[in-house]
ZADO-1210 file (C-alpha; in nm, 4 decimals, padded with zeros to 6 digits):
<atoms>
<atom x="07.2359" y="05.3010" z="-01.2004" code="UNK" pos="1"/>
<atom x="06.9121" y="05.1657" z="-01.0910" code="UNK" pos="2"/>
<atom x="06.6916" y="05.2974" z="-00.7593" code="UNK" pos="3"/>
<atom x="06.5100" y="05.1652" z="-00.5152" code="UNK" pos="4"/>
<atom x="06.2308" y="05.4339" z="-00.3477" code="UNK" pos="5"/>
<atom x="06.1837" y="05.4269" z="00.0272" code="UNK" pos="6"/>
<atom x="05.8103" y="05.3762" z="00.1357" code="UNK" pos="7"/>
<atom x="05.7756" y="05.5421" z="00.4485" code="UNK" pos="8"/>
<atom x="05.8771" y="05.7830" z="00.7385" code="UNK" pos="9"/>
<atom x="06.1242" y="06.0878" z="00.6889" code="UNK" pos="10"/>
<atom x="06.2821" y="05.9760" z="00.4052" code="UNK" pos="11"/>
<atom x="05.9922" y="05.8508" z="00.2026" code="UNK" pos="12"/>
<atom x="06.0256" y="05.9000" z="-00.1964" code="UNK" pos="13"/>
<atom x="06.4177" y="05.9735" z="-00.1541" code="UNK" pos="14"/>
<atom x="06.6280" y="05.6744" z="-00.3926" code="UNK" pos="15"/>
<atom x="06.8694" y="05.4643" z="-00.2918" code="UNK" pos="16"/>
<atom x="07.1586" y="05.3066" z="-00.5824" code="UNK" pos="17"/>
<atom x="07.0752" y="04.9376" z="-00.6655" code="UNK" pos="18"/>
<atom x="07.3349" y="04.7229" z="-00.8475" code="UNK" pos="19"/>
<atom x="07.1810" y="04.5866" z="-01.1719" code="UNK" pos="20"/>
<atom x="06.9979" y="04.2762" z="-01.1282" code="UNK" pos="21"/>
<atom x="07.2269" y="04.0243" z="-01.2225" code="UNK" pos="22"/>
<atom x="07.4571" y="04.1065" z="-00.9329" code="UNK" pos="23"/>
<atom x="07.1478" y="04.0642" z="-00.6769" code="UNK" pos="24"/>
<atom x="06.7988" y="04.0717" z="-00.6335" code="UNK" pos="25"/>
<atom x="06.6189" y="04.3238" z="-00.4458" code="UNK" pos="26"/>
<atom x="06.2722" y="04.3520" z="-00.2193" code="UNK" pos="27"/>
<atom x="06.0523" y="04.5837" z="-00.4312" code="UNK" pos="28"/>
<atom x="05.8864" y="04.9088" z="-00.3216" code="UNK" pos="29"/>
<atom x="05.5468" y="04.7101" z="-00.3249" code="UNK" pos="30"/>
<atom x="05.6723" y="04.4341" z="-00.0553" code="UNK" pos="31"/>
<atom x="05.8779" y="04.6554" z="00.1369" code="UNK" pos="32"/>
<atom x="05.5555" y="04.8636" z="00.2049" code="UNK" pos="33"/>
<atom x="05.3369" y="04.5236" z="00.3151" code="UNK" pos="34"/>
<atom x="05.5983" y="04.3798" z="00.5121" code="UNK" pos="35"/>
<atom x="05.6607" y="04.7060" z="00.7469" code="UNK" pos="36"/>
<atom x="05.2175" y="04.7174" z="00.7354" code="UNK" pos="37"/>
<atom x="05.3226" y="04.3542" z="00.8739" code="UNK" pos="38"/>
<atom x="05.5672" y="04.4694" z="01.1641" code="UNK" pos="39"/>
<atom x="05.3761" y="04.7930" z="01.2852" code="UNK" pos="40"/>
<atom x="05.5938" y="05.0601" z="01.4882" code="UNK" pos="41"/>
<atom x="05.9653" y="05.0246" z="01.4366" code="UNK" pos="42"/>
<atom x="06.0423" y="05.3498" z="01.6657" code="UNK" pos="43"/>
<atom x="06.3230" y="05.3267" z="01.8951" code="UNK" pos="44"/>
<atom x="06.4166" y="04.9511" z="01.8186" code="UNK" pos="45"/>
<atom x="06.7118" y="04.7917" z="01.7146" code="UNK" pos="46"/>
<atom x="06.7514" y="04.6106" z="01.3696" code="UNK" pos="47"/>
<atom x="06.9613" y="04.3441" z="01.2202" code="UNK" pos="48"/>
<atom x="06.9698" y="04.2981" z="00.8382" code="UNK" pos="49"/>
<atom x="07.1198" y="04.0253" z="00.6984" code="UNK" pos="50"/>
<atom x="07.2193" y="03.9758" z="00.3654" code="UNK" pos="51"/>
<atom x="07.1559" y="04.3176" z="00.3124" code="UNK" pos="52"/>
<atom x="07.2431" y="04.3986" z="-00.0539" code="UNK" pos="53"/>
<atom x="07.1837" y="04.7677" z="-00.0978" code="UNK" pos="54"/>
<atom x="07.0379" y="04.8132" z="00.2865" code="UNK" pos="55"/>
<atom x="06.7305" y="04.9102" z="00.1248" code="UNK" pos="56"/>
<atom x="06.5752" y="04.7509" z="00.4776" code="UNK" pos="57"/>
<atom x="06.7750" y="04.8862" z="00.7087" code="UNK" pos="58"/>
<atom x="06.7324" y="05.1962" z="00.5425" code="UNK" pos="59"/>
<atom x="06.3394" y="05.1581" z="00.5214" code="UNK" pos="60"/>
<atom x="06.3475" y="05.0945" z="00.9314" code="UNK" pos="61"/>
<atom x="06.5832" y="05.3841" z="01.0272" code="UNK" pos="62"/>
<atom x="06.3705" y="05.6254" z="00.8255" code="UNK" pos="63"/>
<atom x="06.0381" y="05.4827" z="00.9733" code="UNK" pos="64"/>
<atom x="06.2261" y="05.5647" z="01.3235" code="UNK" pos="65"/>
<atom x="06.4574" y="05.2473" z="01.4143" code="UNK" pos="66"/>
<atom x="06.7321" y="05.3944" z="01.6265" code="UNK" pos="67"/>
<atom x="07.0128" y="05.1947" z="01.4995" code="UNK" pos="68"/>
<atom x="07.0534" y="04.9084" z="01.1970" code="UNK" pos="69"/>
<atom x="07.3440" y="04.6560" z="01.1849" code="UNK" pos="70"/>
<atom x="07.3699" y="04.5429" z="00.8165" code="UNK" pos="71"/>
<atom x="07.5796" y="04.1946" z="00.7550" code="UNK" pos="72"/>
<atom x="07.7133" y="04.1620" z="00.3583" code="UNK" pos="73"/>
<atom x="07.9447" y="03.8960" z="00.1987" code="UNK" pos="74"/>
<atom x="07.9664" y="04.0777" z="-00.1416" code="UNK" pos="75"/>
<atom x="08.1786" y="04.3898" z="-00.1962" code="UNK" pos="76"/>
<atom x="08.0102" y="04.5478" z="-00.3713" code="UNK" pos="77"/>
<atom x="07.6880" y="04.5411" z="-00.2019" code="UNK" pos="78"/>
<atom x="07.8965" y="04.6270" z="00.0881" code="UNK" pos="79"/>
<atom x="08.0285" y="04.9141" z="-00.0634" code="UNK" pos="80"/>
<atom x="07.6962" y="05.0331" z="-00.1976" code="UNK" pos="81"/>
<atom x="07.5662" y="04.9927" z="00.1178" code="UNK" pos="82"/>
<atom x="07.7937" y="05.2482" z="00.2829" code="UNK" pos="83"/>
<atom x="07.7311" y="05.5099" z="-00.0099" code="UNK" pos="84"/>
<atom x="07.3736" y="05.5134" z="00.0632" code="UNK" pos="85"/>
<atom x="07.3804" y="05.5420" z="00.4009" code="UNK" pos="86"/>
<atom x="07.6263" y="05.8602" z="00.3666" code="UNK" pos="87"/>
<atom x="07.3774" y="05.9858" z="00.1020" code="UNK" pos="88"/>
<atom x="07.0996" y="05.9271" z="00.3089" code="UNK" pos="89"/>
<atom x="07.2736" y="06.0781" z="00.6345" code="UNK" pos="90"/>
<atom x="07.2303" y="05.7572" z="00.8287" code="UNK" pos="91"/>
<atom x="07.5395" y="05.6053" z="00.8394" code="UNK" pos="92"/>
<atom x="07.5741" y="05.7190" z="01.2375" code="UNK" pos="93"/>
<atom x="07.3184" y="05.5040" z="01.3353" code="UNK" pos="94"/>
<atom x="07.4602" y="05.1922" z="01.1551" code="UNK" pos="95"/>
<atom x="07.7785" y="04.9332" z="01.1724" code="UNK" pos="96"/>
<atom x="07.7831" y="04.7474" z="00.8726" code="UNK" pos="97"/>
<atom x="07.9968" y="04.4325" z="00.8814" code="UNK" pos="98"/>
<atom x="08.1566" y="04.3569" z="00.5524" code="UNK" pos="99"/>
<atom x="08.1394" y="03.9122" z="00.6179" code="UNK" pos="100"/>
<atom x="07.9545" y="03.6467" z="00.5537" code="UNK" pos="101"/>
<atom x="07.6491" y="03.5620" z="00.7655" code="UNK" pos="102"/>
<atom x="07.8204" y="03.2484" z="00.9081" code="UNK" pos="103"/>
<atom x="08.0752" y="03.4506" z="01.1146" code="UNK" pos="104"/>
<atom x="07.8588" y="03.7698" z="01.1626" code="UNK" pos="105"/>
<atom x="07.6062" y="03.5668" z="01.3871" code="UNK" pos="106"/>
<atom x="07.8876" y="03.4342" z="01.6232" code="UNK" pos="107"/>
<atom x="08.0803" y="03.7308" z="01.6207" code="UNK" pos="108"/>
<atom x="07.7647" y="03.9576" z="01.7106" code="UNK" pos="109"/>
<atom x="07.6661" y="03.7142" z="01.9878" code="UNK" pos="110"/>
<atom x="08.0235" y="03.6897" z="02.1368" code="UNK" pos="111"/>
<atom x="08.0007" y="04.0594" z="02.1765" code="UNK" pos="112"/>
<atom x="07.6362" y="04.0207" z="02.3220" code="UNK" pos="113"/>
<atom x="07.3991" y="04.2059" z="02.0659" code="UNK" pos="114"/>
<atom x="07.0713" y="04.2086" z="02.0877" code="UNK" pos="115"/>
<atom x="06.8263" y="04.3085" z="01.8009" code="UNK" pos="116"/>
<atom x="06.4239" y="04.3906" z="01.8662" code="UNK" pos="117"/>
<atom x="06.4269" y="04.2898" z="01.4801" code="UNK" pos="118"/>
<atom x="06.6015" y="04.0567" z="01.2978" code="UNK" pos="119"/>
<atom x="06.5609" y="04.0412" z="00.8954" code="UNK" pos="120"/>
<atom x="06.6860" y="03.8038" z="00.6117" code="UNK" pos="121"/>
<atom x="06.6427" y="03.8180" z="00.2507" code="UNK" pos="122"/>
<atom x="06.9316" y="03.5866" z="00.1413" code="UNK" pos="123"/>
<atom x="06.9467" y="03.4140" z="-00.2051" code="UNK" pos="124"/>
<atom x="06.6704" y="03.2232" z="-00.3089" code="UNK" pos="125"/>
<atom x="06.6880" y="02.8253" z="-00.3365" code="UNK" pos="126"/>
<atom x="07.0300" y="02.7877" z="-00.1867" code="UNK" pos="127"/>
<atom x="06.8957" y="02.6981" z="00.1715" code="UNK" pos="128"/>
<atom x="07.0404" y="03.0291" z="00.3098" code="UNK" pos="129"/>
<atom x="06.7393" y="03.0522" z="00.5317" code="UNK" pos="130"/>
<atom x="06.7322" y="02.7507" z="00.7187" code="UNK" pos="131"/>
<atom x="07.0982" y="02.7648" z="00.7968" code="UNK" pos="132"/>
<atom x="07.0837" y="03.0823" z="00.9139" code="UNK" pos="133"/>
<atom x="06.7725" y="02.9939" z="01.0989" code="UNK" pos="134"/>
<atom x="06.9773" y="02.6980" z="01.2788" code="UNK" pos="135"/>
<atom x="07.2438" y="02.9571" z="01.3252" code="UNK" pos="136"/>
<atom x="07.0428" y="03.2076" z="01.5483" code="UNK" pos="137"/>
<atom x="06.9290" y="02.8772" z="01.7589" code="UNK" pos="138"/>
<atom x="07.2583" y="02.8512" z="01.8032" code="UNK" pos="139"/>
<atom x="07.4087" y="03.1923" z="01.8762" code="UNK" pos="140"/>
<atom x="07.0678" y="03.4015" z="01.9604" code="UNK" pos="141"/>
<atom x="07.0342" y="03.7535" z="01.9118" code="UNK" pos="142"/>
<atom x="06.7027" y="03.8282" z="01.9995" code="UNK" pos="143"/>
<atom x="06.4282" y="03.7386" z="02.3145" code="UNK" pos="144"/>
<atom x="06.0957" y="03.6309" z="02.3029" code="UNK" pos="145"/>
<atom x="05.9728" y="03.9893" z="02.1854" code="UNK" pos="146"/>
<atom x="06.2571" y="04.0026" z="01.8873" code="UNK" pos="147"/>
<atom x="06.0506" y="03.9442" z="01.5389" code="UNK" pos="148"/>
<atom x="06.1894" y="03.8076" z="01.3278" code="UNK" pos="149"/>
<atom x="06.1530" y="03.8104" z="00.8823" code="UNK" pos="150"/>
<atom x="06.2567" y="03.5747" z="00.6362" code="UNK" pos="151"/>
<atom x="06.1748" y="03.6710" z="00.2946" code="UNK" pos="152"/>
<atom x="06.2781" y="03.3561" z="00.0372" code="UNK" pos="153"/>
<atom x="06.0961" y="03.2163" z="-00.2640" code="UNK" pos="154"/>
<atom x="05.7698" y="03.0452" z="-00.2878" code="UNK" pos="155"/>
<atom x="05.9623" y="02.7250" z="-00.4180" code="UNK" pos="156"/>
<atom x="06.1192" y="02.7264" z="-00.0604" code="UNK" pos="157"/>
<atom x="05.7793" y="02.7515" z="00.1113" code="UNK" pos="158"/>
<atom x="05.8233" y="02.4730" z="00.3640" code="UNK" pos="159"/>
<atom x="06.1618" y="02.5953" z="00.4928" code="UNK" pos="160"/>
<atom x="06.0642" y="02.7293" z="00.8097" code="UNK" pos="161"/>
<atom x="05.9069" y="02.3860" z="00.9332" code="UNK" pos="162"/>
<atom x="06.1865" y="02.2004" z="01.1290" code="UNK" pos="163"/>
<atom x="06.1759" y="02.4988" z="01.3558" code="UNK" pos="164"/>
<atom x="05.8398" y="02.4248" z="01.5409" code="UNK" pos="165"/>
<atom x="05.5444" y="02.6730" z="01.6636" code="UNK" pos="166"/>
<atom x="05.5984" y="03.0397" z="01.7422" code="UNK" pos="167"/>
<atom x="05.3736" y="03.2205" z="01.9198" code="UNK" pos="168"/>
<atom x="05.2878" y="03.4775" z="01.6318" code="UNK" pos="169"/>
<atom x="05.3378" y="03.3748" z="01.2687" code="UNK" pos="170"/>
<atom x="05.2692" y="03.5581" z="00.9580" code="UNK" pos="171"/>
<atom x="05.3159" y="03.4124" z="00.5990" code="UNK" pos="172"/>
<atom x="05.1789" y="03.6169" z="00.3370" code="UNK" pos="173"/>
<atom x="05.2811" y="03.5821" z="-00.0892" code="UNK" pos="174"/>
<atom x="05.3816" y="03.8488" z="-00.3471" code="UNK" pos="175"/>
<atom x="05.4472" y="03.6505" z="-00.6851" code="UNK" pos="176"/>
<atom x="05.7634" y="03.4346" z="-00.6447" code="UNK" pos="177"/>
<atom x="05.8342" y="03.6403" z="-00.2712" code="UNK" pos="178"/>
<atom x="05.6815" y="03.4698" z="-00.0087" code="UNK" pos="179"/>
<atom x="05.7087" y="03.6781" z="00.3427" code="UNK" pos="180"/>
<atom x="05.7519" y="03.4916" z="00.7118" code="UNK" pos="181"/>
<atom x="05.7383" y="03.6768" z="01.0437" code="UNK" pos="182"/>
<atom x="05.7231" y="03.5362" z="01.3266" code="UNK" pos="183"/>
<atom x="05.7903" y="03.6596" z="01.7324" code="UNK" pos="184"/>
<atom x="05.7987" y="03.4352" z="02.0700" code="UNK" pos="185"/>
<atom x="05.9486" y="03.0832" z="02.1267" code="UNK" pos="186"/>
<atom x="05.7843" y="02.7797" z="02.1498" code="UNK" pos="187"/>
<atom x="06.0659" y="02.6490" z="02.0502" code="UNK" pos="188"/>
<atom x="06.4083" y="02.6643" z="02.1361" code="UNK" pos="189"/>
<atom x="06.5285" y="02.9313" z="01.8681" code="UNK" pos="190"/>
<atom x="06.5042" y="03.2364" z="02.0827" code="UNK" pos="191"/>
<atom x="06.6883" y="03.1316" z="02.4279" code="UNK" pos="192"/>
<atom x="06.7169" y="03.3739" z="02.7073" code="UNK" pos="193"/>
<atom x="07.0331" y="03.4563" z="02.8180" code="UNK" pos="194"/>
<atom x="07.1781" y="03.4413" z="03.1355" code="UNK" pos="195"/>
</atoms>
């Protein structure tokens, strides 16, 4: 089975399992690295991965000091792997991983009134996963105007993040086909308080 390393904090150079590549596609070692140089500190904050596939993320934050990770998965397998490497890393206390697709994870969490400090998506490329899911957290928000927020999608998707107007801190940076978004504050209506 292939591994994925972790990059940084307590963890760093442990492996985590990785389905072959035909069953997904995962963020390398390289990008992984650059896009937590990206978010800075991750201690004590909250994290919501979607489309997880092996929680190599979620994984990456909790080691660098998150304090907790919710990780959303459609696929079973993924899912499954997902729980066998956070018992093999010893973080599966500090994690709920919901086995269902993004479109009823987002509602569900926000019915039960989560709130995440990050929220990250890799979802699969060209299939407009990130817009949707975009449109669904203006919808059903699970973050405030501090939350940042990553999208990582392909290069061919580049102007996918458009419709959704001017944040107050944007980031867009390109690793070969893997282009990298973050972005924190509304100018916009996609991160609402709540009442």
């Amino acid at each position: 089975m292939a591994t994925l390393r972790i990059t940084g904090g307590r963890l760093k150079g442990m492996s985590i399992r990785v389905l072959p590549g035909d069953v997904a596609r995962y963020t390398s070692s390289k990008v992984r690295q650059a896009l937590f140089n990206m978010i800075g500190s991750v201690d004590g904050l909250s994290v919501l991965d979607l489309f997880a596939g092996s929680g190599s993320f979620s994984i990456e934050a909790l080691s660098r000091g998150a304090a907790s990770a919710t990780l959303v998965e459609a696929n079973g397998k993924m899912a499954d792997l997902i729980g066998k490497n956070l018992a093999g890393t010893g973080l599966n206390k500090y994690c709920q991983v919901l086995h269902m697709d993004v479109r009823y994870a987002v509602p569900l969490l926000y019915g039960r009134k989560c709130m995440y400090d990050v929220i990250f998506m890799d979802p699969p490329y060209e299939m407009g996963y990130v817009t949707r899911t975009m449109t669904l957290l203006d919808k059903h928000p699970l973050g405030n105007s501090d939350t940042i927020t990553i999208a990582e999608y392909s290069r061919r998707e580049g102007d996918c993040l458009s419709l959704f107007g001017e944040f107050e801190d944007t980031r867009t940076r390109k690793y070969g086909d893997t282009m990298i978004s973050l972005f924190r504050g509304p100018t916009t209506p996609l991160f609402k308080e709540r009442p």
